[in-house]
C-alpha positions as CSV (number, residue, x, y, z in Angstrom):
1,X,70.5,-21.5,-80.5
2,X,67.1,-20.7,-82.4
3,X,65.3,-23.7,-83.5
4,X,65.7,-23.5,-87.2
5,X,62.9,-21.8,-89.5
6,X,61.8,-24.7,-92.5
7,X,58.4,-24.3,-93.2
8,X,59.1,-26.6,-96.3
9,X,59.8,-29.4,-94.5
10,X,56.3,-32.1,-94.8
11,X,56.7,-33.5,-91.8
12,X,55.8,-30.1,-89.7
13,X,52.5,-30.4,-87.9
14,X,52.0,-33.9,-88.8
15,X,51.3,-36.5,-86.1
16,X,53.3,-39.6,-86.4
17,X,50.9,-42.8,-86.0
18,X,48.3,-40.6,-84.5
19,X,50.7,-39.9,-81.1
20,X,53.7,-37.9,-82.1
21,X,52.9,-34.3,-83.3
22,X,55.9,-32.9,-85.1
23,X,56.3,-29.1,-84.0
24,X,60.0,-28.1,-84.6
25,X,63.0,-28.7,-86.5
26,X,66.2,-28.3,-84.3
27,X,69.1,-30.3,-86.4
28,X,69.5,-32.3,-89.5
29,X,72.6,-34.4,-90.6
30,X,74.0,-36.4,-93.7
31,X,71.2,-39.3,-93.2
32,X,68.4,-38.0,-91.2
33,X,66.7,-35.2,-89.0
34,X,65.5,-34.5,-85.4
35,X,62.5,-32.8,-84.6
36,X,61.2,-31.6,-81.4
37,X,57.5,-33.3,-80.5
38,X,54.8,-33.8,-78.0
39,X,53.8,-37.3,-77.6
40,X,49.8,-36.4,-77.5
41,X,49.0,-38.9,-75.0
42,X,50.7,-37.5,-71.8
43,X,51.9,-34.1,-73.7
44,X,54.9,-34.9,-73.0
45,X,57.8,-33.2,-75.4
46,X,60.0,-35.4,-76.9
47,X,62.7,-35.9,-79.1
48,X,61.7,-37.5,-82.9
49,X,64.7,-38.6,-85.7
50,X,63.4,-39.4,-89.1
51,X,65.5,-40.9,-91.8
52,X,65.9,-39.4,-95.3
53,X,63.4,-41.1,-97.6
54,X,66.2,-42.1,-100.0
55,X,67.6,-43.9,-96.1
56,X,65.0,-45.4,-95.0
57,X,64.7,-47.5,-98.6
58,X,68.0,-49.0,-98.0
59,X,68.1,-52.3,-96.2
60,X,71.3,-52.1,-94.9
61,X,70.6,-48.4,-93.3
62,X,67.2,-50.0,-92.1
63,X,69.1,-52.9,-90.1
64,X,71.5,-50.3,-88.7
65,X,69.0,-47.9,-87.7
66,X,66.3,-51.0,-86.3
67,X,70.0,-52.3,-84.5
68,X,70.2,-49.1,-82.5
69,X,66.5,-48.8,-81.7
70,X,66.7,-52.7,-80.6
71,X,70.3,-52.2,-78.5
72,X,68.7,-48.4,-76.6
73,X,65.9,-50.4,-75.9
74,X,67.4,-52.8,-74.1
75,X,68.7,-50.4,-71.7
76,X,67.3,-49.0,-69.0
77,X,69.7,-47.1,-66.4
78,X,68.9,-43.4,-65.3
79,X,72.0,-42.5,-67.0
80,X,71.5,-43.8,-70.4
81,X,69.1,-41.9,-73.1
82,X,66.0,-43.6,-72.7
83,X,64.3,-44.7,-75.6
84,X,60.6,-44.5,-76.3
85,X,59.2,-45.6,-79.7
86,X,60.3,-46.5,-82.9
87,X,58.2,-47.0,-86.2
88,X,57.8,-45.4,-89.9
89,X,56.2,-42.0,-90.5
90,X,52.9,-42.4,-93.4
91,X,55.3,-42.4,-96.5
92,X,57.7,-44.7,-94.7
93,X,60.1,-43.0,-93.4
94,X,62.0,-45.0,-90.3
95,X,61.8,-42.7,-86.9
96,X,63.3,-43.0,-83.0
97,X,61.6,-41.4,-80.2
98,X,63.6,-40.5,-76.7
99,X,63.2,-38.5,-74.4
100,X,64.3,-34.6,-74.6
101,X,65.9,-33.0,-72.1
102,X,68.1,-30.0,-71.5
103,X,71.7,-29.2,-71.1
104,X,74.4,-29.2,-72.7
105,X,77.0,-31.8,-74.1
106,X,80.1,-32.3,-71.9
107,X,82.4,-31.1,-74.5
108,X,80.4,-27.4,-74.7
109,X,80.9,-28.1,-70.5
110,X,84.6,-28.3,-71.0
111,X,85.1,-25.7,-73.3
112,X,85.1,-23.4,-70.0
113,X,87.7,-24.9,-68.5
114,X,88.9,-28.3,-66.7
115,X,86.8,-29.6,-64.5
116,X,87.5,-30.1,-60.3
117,X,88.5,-33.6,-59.2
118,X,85.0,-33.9,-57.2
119,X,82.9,-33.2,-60.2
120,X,85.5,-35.2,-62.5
121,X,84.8,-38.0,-60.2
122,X,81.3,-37.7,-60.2
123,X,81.2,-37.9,-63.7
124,X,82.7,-40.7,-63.9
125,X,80.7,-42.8,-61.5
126,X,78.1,-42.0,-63.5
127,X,79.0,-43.0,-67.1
128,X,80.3,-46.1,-65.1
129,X,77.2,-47.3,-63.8
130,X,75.4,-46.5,-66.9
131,X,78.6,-48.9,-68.9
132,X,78.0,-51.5,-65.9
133,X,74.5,-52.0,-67.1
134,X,75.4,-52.5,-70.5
135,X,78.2,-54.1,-70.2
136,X,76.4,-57.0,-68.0
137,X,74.0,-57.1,-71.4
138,X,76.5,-57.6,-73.6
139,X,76.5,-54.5,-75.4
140,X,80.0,-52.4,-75.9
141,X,79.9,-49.0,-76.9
142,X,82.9,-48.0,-78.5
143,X,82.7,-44.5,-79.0
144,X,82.6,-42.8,-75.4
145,X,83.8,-39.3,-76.1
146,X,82.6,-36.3,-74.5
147,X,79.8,-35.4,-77.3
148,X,78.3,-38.4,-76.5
149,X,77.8,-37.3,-72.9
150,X,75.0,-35.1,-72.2
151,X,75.0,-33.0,-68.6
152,X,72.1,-31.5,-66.7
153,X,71.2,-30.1,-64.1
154,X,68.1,-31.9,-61.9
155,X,67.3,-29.6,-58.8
156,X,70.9,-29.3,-57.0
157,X,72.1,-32.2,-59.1
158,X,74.7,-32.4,-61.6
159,X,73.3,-35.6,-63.7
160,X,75.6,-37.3,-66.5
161,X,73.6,-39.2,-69.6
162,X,75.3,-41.7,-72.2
163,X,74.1,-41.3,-75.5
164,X,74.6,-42.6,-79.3
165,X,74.7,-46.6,-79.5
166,X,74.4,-46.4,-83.0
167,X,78.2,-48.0,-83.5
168,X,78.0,-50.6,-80.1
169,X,78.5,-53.7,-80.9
170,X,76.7,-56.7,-79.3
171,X,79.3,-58.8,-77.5
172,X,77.1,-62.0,-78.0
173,X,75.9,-60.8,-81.7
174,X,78.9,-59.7,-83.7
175,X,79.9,-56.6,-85.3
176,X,77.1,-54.1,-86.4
177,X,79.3,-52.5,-89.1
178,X,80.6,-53.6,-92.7
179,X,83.0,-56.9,-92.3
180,X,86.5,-55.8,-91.8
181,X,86.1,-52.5,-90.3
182,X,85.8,-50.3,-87.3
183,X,84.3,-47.3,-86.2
184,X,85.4,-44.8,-83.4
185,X,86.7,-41.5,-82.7
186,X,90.7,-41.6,-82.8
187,X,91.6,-39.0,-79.4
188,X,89.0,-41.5,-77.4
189,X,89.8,-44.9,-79.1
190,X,91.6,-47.6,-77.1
191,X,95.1,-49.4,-78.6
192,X,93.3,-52.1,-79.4
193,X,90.4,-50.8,-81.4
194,X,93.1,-48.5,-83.3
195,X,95.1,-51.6,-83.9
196,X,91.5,-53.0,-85.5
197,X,91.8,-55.8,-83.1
198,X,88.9,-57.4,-81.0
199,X,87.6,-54.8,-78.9
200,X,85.0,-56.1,-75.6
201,X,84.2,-53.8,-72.4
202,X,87.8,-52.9,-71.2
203,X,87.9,-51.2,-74.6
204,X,85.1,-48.3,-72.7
205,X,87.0,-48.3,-70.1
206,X,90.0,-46.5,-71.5
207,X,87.8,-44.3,-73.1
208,X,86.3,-43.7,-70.2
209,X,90.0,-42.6,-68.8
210,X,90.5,-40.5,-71.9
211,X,87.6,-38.7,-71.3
212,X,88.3,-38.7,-67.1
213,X,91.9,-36.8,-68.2
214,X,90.7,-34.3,-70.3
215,X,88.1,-33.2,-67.5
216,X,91.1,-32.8,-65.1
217,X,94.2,-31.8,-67.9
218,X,91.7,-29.5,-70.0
219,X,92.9,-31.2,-72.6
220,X,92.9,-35.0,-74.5
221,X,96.2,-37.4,-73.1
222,X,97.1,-37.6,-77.0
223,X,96.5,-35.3,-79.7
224,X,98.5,-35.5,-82.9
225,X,97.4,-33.4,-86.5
226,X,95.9,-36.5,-88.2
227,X,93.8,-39.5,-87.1
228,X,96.5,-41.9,-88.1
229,X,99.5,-40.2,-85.4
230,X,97.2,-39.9,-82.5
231,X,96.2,-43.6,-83.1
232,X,100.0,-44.4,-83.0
233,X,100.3,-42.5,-79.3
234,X,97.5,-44.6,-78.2
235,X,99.3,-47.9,-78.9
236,X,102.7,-46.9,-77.9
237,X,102.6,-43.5,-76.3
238,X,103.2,-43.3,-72.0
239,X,100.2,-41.1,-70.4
240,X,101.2,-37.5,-70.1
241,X,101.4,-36.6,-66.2
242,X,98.1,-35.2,-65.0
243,X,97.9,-32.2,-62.6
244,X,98.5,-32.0,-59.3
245,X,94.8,-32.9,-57.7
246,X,93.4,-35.8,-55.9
247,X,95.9,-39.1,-55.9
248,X,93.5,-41.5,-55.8
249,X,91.4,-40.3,-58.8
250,X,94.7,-39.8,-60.4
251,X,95.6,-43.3,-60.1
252,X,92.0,-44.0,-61.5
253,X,92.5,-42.6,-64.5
254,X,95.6,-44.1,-65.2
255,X,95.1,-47.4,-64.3
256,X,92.0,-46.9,-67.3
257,X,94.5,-45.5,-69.4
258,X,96.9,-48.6,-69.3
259,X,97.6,-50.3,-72.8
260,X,96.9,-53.7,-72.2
261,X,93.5,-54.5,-71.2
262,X,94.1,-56.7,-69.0
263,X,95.6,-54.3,-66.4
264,X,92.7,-51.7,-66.3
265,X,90.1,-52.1,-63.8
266,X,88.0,-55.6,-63.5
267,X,85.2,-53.9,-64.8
268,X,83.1,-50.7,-65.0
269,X,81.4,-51.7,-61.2
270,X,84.7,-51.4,-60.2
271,X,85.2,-47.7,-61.6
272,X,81.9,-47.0,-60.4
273,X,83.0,-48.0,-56.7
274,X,86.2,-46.4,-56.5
275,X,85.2,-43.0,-58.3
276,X,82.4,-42.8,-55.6
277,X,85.0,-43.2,-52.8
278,X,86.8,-40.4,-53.9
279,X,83.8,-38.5,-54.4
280,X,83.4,-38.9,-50.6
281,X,86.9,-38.5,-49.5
282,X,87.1,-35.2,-51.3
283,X,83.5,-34.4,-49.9
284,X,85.1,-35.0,-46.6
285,X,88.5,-33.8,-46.4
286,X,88.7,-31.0,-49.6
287,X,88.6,-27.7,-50.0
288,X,85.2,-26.4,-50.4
289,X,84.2,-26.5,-54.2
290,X,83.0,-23.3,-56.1
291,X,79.5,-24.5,-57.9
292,X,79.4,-25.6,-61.7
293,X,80.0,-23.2,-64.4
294,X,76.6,-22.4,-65.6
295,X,76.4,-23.6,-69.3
296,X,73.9,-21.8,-71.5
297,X,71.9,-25.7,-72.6
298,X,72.3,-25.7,-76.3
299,X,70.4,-27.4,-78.8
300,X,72.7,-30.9,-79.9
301,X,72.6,-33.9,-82.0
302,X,75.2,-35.9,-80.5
303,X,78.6,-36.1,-82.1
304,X,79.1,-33.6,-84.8
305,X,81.9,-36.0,-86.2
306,X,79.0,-38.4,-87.0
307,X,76.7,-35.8,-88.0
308,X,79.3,-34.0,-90.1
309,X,79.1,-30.0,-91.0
310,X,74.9,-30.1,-91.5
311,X,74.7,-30.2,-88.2
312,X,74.0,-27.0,-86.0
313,X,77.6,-25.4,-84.4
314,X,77.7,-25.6,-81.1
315,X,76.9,-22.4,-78.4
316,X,78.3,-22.4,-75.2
317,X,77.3,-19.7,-73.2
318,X,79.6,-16.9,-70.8
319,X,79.9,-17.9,-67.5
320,X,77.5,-16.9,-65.2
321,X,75.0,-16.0,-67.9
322,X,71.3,-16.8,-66.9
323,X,70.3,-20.7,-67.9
324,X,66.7,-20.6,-70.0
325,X,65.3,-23.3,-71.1
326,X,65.6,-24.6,-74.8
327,X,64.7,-28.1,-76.1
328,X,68.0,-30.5,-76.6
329,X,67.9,-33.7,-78.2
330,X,69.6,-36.7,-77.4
331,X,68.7,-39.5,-79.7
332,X,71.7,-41.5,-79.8
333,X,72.5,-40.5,-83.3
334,X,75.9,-41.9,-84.2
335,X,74.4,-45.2,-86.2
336,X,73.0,-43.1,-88.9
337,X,76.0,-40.8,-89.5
338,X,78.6,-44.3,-90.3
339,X,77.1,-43.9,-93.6
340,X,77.7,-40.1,-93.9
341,X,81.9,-40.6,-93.7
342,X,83.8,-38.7,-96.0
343,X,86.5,-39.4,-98.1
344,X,90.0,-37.7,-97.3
345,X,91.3,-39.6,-94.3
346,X,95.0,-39.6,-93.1
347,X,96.8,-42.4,-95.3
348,X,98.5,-45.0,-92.9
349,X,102.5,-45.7,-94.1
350,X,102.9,-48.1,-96.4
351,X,102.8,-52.2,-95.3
352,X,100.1,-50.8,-92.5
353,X,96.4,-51.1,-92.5
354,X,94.7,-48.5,-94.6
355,X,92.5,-46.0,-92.9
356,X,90.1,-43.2,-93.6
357,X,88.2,-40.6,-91.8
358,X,85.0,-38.8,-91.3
359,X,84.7,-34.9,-91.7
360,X,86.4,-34.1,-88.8
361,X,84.5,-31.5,-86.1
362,X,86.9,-28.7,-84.2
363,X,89.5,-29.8,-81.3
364,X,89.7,-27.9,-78.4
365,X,93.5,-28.3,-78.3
366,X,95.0,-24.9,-79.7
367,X,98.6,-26.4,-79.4
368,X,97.9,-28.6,-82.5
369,X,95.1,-29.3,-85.4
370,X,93.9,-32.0,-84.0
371,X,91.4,-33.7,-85.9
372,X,88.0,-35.0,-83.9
373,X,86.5,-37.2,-86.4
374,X,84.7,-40.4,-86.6
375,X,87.5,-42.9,-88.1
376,X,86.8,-45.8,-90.5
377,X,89.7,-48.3,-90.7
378,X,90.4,-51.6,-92.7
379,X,92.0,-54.0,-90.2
380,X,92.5,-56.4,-93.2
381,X,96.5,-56.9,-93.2
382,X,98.4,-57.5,-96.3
C-alpha cells in the first residue's frame, strides 16, 4: 500500500530535535500519527509516532504515552520492537522512535491459510522468549493477538517480533489504565482478564495458546457475534479439538489454553523449551515442509482495533507474488488508541459487570460476525 499523499501535514520535512527528518506519512489513528524517517546521524530509516496536539496537552494521555516509551525501553530481546528515542516535536508534540522494518502482521500471514506445525512451533518459541524477558521484568502484556505480532523475513529466516505495550501492565507498579477497568482484545483474552480479575504472566500465556490454535485450526478456539459471548466461552467453554498434526505441539497448546492458571505451563521459558523441541523433532522425523507463503509486507500500525477505522486497511498479497520492499512500522501503538474506544459495546445481562467495546476491526471467521475489538470492561460488581 502507497504511502499516503498529505502535503498539509507541518510536520513533513521537518527534523525532529535536529536528528529525525520526517519524510513520509504512512498511518494515522484516533490519537496520533506515524511517519516514516531517517535518523540523520547513521541515515538510518526509522519509524516516528507523533501525538495530536490537542493529545499531547493532556496529562493523563502524556503519562500513558511516557508509560509505554518507559516499559519498550526497558526491553531489549531480538524479538521485541526495539525502541529508540522519545521526546516532543518544536510545538510540543510528544513522539516514539523504533525501529522500521518490513513484513507483514501475522494476521495478514494467516489470512492465506493455517500455518504447518514446524512454523506454528517456531512461532511460538519466539513470542515465548520475547514474554520470558519481560516477564522476568515484571511487565505483563495483556493483549497478545496476532496484530500485535509482526513477521519477517531475515536471509532464510522466518523472524517473529512482539509489538504494542501500550496496555502492559507493570507487575510491581499497578495498573496503567483508569481504576476499575481492563483493556484487551476479547477472541485473545484469558478467563481471568474477561472475568476483570487480577491478571499476572500466565494470563500471556493463554493468549499465547489462542494465538498458537488459530495458526494450526485457521481459525480462533472461540468466536461468538459480540465481545460479551466470546468472553463467556473463554471462562466456561472446553477447547475445540485441533487438527490432526504434531501431538506434542498439540498438547502445548492446550495445556496454554487451560482455565485455571495454575495448570498452564510454569512459565514462558518453559513454552520456549518445549516449542523448540518440537521444532526439532518435526525437523527430524517430518515430512519435508513446502517454504512460507510469500506475503506481499504491507504498511501497519499495529492493532487496527486500537487504531480504529483511520487506520490504513490491510493488503495482503497473492501467493507467490514477488516481495518488494515498503517501509512498515511497528511502534507499539496500542497505549494511544485506549483513549480512541467507542461507544456501542455488547451490554452484559443484567446483575453482571458492565462492558463496552472499541470499533471493532474484521474477523477472519466467515462462520460468524465475530467482532475483533479492543474491550473496555468495569469489573466493579454490584
Amino acid at each position: 500500500m502507497p504511502e499516503r499523499d498529505d502535503r498539509a501535514d507541518p510536520l513533513l520535512g521537518q527534523v525532529l530535535d535536529g536528528r529525525y527528518r520526517v519524510e513520509a506519512l504512512v498511518g494515522a489513528g484516533g490519537m496520533g500519527v506515524v511517519y516514516r524517517a531517517v535518523q540523520l546521524s547513521v541515515d538510518r530509516p526509522v519509524a516516528v509516532k507523533v501525538l495530536h496536539p490537542d493529545a499531547s496537552s493532556d496529562p493523563e494521555v502524556v503519562r500513558r504515552f511516557e508509560e509505554e516509551a518507559r516499559v519498550v525501553s526497558r526491553l531489549r530481546h531480538p524479538n521485541t520492537v526495539t525502541l529508540i528515542d522519545f521526546g516532543r516535536t518544536a510545538s510540543g508534540r510528544l513522539y516514539l522512535v523504533c525501529e522500521l522494518m518490513r513484513g507483514a502482521p501475522l494476521d495478514d500471514v494467516l489470512a492465506q491459510g493455517p500455518l504447518s506445525p514446524q512454523r506454528t512451533a517456531s512461532l511460538v518459541r519466539q513470542v515465548a522468549q520475547a514474554l520470558a524477558e519481560a516477564h522476568t521484568m515484571g511487565v505483563v502484556h495483556r493483549d497478545l493477538k496476532p496484530s500485535n505480532l509482526f513477521v519477517e523475513q531475515v536471509d532464510t529466516q522466518e523472524v517473529v517480533k512482539l509489538l504494542d505495550f501500550g496496555i502492559a501492565k507493570l507487575a510491581d507498579g499497578g495498573v496503567q489504565t483508569a481504576s476499575g477497568r481492563i483493556f484487551g482484545t476479547p477472541l485473545y483474552m484469558s478467563p481471568e482478564q474477561a472475568e476483570g480479575l487480577a491478571v499476572d504472566a500466565r494470563s500471556d500465556l493463554y493468549s499465547l495458546g489462542v494465538v498458537a490454535f488459530e495458526c494450526l485450526a485457521g481459525r480462533p478456539p472461540f468466536t461468538g457475534s459480540t465481545a460479551y459471548s466470546i468472553l463467556m466461552k473463554h471462562v466456561h467453554d472446553d477447547v475445540p479439538s485441533l487438527p490432526m498434526g504434531e501431538p506434542a505441539l498439540d498438547a502445548l497448546v492446550r495445556q496454554l489454553l487451560e482455565k485455571a492458571p495454575a495448570d498452564r505451563p510454569a512459565d514462558a521459558r518453559e513454552v520456549a523449551r518445549r516449542a523448540l523441541a518440537v521444532e526439532h523433532g518435526s525437523a527430524a522425523s517430518g515430512p519435508t515442509l513446502s517454504p512460507p507463503r510469500v506475503v506481499e509486507p504491507v504498511e501497519a500500525l499495529g492493532s487496527t482495533a486500537t487504531w480504529g477505522p483511520a487506520g490504513p486497511a490491510p493488503v495482503v498479497a497473492a501467493p507467490r507474488r514477488a516481495r518488494w520492499p515498503i517501509a512498515v512500522v511497528l511502534a507499539g501503538l496500542g497505549g494511544l488508541a485506549l483513549w480512541a474506544l467507542a461507544p456501542g459495546a455488547p451490554t452484559a445481562p443484567a446483575g453482571s459487570a458492565a462492558t463496552a467495546a472499541a470499533d471493532a476491526a474484521p474477523s477472519r471467521t466467515p462462520a460468524s460476525p465475530t467482532p475483533r475489538r479492543t474491550l473496555a470492561r468495569s469489573t466493579q460488581r454490584p
